[in-house]
C-alpha positions in Angstrom: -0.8 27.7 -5.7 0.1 25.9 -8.8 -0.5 22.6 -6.9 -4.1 22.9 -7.5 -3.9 22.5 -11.3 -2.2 19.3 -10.3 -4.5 15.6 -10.8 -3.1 15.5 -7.1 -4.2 11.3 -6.3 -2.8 10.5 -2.2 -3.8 6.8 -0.9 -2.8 5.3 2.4 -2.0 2.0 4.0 -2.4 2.2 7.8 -0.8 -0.2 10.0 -1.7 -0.1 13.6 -1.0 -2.5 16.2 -4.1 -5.0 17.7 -4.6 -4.9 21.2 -4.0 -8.4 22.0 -2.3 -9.7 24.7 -0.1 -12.0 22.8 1.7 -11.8 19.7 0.1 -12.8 16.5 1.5 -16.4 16.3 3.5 -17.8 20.0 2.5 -16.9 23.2 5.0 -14.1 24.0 3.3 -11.2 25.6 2.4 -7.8 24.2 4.5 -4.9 26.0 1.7 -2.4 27.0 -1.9 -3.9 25.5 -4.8 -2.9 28.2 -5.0 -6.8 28.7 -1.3 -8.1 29.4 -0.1 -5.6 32.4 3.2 -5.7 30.8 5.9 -3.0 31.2 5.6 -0.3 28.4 8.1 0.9 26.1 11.3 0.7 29.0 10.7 -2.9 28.1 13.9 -5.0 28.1 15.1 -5.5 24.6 14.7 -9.1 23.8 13.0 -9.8 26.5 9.9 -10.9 25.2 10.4 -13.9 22.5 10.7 -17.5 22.0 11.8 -19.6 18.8 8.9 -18.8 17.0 8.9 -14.8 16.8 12.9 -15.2 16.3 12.8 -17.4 13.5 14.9 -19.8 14.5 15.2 -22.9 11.9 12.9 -25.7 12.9 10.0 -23.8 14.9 6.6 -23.7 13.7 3.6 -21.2 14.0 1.0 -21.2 16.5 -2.7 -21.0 15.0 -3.0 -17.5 14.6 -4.3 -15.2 17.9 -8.0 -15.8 17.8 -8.2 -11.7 19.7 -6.4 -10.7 16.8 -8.7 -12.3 14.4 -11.9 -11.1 16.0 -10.3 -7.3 16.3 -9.9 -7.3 12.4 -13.8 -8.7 12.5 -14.6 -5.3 14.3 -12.3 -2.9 12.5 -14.1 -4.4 8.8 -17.8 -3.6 10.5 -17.0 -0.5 11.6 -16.5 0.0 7.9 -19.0 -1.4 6.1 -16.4 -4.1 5.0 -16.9 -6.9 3.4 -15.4 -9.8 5.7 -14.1 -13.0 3.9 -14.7 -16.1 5.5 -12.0 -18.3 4.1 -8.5 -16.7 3.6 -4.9 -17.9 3.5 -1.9 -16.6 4.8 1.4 -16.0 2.3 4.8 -15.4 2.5 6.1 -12.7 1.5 9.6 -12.6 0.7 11.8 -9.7 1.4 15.8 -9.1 3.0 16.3 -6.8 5.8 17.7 -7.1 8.6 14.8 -7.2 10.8 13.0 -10.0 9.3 14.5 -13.2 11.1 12.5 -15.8 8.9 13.5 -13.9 5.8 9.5 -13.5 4.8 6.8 -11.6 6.6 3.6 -13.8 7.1 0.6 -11.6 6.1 -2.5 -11.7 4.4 -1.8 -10.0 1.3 -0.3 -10.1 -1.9 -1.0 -11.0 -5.6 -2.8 -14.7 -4.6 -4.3 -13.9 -1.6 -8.1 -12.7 -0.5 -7.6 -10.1 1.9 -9.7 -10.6 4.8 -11.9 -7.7 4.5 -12.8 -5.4 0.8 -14.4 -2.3 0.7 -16.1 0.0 2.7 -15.9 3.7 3.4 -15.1 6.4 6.1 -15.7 9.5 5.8 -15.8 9.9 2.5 -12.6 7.9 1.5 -13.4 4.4 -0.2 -11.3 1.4 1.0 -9.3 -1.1 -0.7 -8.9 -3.9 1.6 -7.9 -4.4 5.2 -5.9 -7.7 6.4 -3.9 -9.2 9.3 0.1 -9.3 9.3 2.8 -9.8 11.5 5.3 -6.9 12.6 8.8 -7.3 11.7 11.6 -7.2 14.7 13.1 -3.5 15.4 16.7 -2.8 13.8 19.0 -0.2 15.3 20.3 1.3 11.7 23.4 2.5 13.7 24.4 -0.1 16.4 23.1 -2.9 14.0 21.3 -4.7 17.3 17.9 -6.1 16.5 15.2 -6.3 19.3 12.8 -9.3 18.5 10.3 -7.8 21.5 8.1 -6.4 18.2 9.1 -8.9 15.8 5.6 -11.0 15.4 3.1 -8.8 17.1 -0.3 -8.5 15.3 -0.7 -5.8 12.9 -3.7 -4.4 10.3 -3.4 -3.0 7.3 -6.1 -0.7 6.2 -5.1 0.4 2.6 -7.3 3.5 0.8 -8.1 4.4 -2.3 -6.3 7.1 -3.8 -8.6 10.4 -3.0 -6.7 12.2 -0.7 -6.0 15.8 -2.3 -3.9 17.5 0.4 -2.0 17.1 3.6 -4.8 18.6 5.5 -7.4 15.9 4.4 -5.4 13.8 5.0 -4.9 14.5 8.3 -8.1 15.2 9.6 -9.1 11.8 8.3 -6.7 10.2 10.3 -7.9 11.6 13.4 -11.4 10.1 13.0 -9.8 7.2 12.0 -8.1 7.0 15.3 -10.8 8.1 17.4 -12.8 5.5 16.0 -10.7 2.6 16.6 -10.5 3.5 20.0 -14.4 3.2 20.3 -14.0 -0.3 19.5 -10.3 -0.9 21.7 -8.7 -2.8 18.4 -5.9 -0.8 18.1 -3.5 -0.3 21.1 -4.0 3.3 22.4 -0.9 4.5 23.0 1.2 2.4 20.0 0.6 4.9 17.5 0.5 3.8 13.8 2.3 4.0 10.7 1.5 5.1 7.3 3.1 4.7 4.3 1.4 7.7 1.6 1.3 6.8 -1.8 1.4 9.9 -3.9 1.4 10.7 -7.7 1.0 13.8 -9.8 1.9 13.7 -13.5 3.8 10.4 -13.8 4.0 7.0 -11.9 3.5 7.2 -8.2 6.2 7.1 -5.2 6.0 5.0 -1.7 6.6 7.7 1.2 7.4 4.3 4.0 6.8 4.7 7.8 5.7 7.7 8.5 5.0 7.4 12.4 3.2 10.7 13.4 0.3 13.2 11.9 3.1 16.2 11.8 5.3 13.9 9.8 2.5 13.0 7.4 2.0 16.7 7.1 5.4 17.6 6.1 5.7 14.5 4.0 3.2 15.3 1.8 3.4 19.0 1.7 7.1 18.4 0.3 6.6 15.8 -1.9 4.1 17.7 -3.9 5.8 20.3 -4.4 9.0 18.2 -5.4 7.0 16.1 -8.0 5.5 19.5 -9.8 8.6 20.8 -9.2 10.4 18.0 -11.1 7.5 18.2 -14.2 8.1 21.6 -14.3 11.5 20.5 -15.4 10.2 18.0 -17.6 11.6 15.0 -15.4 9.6 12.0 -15.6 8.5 11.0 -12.4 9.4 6.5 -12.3 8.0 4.2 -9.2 10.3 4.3 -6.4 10.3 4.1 -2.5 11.3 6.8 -0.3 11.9 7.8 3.5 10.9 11.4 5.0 13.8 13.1 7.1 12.5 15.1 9.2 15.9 17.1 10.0 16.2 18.0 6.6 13.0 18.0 5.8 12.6 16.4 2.4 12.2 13.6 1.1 15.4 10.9 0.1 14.4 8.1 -2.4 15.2 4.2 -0.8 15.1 2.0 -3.7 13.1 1.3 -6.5 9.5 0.4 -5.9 9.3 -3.4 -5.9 6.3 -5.0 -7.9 4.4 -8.2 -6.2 6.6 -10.5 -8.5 9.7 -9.1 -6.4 8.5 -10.5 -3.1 7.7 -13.8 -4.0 4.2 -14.6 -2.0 3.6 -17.7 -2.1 1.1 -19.7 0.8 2.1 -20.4 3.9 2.6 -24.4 4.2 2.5 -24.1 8.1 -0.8 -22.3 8.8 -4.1 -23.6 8.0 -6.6 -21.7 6.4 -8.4 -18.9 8.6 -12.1 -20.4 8.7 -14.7 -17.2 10.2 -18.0 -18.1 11.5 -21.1 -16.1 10.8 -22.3 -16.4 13.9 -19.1 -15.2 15.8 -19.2 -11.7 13.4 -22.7 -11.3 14.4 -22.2 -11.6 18.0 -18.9 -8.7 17.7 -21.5 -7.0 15.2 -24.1 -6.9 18.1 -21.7 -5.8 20.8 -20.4 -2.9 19.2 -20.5 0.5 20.5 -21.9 3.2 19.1 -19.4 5.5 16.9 -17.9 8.8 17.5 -20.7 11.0 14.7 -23.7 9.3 16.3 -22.4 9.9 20.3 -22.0 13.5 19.0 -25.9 13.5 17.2 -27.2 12.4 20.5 -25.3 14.8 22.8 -26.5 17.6 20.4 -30.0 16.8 19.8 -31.2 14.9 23.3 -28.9 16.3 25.6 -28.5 19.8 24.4 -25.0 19.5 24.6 -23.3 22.9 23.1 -20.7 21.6 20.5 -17.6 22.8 21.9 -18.3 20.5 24.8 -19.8 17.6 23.1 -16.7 17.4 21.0 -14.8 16.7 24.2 -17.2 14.1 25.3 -16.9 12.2 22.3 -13.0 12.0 22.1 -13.2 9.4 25.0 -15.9 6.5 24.8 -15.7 5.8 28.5 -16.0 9.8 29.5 -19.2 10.2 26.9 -20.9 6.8 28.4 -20.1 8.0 31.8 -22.0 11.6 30.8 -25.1 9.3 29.5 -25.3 7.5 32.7 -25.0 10.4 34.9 -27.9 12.7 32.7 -29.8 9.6 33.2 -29.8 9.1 37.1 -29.9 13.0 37.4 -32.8 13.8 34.5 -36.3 15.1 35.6 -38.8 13.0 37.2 -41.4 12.3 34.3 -38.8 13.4 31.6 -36.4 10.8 30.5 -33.5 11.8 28.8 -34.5 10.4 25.3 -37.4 12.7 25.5 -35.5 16.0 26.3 -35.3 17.6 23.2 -38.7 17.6 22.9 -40.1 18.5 26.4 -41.0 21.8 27.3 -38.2 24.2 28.8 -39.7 24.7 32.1 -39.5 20.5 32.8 -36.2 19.9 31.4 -34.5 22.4 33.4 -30.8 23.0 32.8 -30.1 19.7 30.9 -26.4 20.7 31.2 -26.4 21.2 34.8 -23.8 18.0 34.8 -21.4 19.4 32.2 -18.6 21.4 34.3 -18.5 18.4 36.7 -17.5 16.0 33.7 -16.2 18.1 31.0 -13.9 20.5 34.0 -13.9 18.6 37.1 -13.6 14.8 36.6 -10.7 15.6 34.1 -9.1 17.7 35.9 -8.9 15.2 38.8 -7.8 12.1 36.1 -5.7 14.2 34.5 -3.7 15.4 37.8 -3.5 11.8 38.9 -2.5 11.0 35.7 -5.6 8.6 35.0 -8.2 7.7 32.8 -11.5 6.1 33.3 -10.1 3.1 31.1 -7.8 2.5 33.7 -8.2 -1.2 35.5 -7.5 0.4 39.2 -10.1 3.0 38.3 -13.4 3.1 39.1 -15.9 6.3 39.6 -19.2 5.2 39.5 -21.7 7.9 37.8 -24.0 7.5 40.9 -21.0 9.1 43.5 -20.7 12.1 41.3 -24.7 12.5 40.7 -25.2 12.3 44.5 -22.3 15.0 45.1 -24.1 17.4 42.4 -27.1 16.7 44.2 -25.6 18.1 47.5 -24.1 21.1 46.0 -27.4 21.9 44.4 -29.3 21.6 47.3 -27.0 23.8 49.6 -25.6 20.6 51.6 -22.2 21.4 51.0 -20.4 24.4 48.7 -19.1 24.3 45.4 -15.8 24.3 46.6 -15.9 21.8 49.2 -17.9 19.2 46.1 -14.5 19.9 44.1 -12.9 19.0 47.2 -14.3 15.7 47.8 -14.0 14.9 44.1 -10.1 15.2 44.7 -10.5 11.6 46.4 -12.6 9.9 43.6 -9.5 8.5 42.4 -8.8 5.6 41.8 -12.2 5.0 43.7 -15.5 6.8 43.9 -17.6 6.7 46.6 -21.2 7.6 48.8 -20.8 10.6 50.5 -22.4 8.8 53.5 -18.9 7.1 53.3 -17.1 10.3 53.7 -14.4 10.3 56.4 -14.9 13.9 58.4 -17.8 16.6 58.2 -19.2 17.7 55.1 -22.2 19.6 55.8 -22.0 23.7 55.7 -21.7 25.8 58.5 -24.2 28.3 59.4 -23.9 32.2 59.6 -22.8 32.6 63.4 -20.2 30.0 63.0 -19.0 31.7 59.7 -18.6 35.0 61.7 -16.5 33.6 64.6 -14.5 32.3 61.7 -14.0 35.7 59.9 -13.3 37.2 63.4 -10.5 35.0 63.7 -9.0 35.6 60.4 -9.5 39.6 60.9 -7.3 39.0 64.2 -4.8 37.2 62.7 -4.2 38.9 59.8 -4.6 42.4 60.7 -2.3 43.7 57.7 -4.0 42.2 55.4 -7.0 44.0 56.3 -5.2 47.1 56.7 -4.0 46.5 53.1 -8.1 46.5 52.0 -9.0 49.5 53.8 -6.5 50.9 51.5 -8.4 50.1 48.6 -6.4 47.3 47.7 -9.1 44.5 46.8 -7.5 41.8 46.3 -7.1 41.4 49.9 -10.3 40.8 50.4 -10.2 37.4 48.4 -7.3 36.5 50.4 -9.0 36.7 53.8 -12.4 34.9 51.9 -9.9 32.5 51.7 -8.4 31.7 55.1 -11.9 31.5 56.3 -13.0 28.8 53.4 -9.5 27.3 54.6 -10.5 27.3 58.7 -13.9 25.9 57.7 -12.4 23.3 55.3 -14.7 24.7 52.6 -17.7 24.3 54.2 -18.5 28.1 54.6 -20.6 29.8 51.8 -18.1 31.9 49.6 -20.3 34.8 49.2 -22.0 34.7 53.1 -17.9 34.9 54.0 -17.1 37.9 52.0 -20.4 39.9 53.0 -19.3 39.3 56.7 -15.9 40.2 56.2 -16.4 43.6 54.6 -19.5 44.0 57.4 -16.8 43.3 60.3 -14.1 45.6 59.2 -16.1 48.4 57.8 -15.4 49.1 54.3 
């Protein structure tokens, strides 16, 4: 509680990888980008690099990754960003073990213009976003470096300080996130880091690498507490970096903050000045998709979406465009879905007829095949599925039989006039000679019901929506069945 009487100030940098296919300055692939096809993280250590991204004496940079350029171009719309046209790379100089060159190159730094300033999300005001390089991976413990990451394409988003709590902080990420993925610049399943920047009474501290949202949580949680903690004791709280250890769960200071003087930036003599075109950022400007808040507007207020499932649309751009499509081929004659919302009840209909089949049914199938709709080898057209509800609707085939021709929709959709086998239902008579047969071979089971044990019931409807390979009407079984045995 005494937290809150704190002048609690939290900023953020962000770093999250660019989903390029190459790294940031050589051609060495990208382990795992949607683009490359590359192995994901069992890739070989070292098995991705060249002189370049190992900094060995005498190579030069590549102009920098044009993909990784135009992905910052997108990130900086998305927040109202105010791109630079002409920016120059730096060095900046640093010793660790997993910086072959002994610099990172970045865009950053006491003499350089960041490539993007400003903007806002949610709320939280931006400092700056720019392009850097990712340093190599050092094993702390067995002293091996992997250069695999050392060079791929990084941005920074950097905050202002407004952050007040863990929570906040949090939930602001996970926009973030979801937003990005709108847009594909940021490598899905990378993650990000975050280094948090927090100050109470006295000079701030650098918590560095924090790599997932529970981390951050803890992170800042503790460190609050420690810095009122420590003015409670009258300590004075000095600039310094420090790592989160999870185990112990506290927070263990690294060295003393460095100051831009300490790293030396200086310009990079071996890379040109990054030149933008207008043109080019009105062309990404043009092609971007719509954002997260106004897909969730639109399921609301057109589609009638209820928000419990409109919020699970919207956490995948590829399962909220296919719900568009598919409320478009199946909407009313005469009422097109832009015009729902205000159309009279009686011609919209049940505008979320389509839901379960998205929201329940075409999840449940990626999800069991382990798929998403982003996939390369997948493709399920929103006509298939519309002509499938169509059938169910009309009586052509039962619920349960839809759900099992869904099954095969992955990796590929297709017409049910493609359909292998018989898909139409079976009328009554053939559904009796069915429910005969079940009765005679499973006479215990029946026994078992006249007993009053209903469940067996179910179990019968069962073997006869088995025998029929789900053609038969669910509720047209059961009536027979109790009709045939008398109970």
């Amino acid at each position: 509680m005494k937290t809150k009487t704190f002048p609690i100030k939290i900023g953020l940098e962000i770093h999250g990888y660019l989903d390029t296919k190459e790294k940031l300055f050589c051609m060495c692939l990208v382990s795992g980008c949607r683009c490359s096809g590359v192995g994901g993280s069992e890739d070989i250590p070292n098995s991705r690099i060249c002189p370049i991204c190992t900094g060995t004496p005498g190579s030069k940079p590549m102009a920098p990754n044009i993909e990784a350029v135009k992905k910052m171009i997108q990130i900086a719309l998305v927040f109202g960003s105010k791109i630079s046209f002409e920016t120059t790379w730096q060095r900046k100089h640093y010793n660790w073990a997993d910086l072959p060159k002994g610099y990172q190159t970045t865009i950053s730094g006491a003499h350089a213009t960041p490539n993007a300033v400003g903007g806002k999300f949610k709320g939280i005001n931006l400092t700056e976003l720019h392009l850097e390089e990712d340093p190599a991976q050092w094993n702390p413990d067995s002293g091996k470096i992997n250069y695999n990451r050392s060079g791929l394409p990084l941005i920074e988003i950097v905050t202002e300080p407004e952050f007040s709590d863990s929570e906040q902080v949090v939930e602001w990420l996970k926009s973030l996130i979801l937003s990005l993925s709108y847009i594909k610049a940021v490598r899905k399943n990378a993650g990000i880091k975050v280094d948090v920047n927090i100050s109470t009474y006295g000079e701030r501290v650098e918590m560095k690498n924090l790599n997932s949202l529970e981390k951050i949580r803890k992170a800042i949680d503790y460190e609050i507490l420690r810095q009122v903690e420590a003015n409670e004791k009258g300590e004075v709280q000095k600039m310094e970096t420090l790592a989160f250890d999870e185990k112990l769960g506290k927070t263990i200071k690294m060295r003393s903050k460095e100051g831009a003087a300490d790293y030396r930036f200086i310009p990079d003599p071996d890379l040109l000045t990054i030149k933008i075109d207008k043109k080019m950022v009105n062309k990404i400007k043009s092609e971007l998709p719509e954002m997260p808040e106004v897909k969730l507007a639109k399921l609301l207020k057109t589609h009638k979406v209820d928000k419990k499932n409109a919020e699970v649309l919207t956490r995948n751009l590829e399962l909220v465009e296919f719900f568009e499509k598919l409320a478009m081929i199946t909407a009313p004659k005469g009422v097109p879905p832009a015009q729902m919302a205000s159309a009279k009840a009686d011609k919209v209909g049940n505008v979320n007829k389509n839901l379960s089949w998205v929201t329940i049914e075409l999840l449940r199938v990626l999800n069991y095949n382990k798929k998403t709709l982003e996939d390369e080898d997948v493709e399920i057209l929103p006509e298939h599925l519309a002509e499938l509800i169509k059938a169910v609707e009309s009586g052509k085939i039962t619920v349960l039989k839809g759900k099992q021709i869904m099954n095969d929709f992955v990796p590929k959709s297709f017409s049910l006039k493609e359909h292998k086998g018989e898909i139409g239902n079976i009328d009554e008579a053939a559904i009796e000679n069915l429910c005969r047969q079940v009765i005679d071979e499973n006479l215990k089971v029946v026994d078992e019901y006249k007993s009053g044990k209903g469940a067996s019931l179910n179990y019968l409807i069962g073997q006869v929506m088995r025998l029929s390979e789900r053609r038969a009407d669910f509720k047209v079984a059961g009536e027979i069945l109790k009709r045939l045995i008398g109970n």
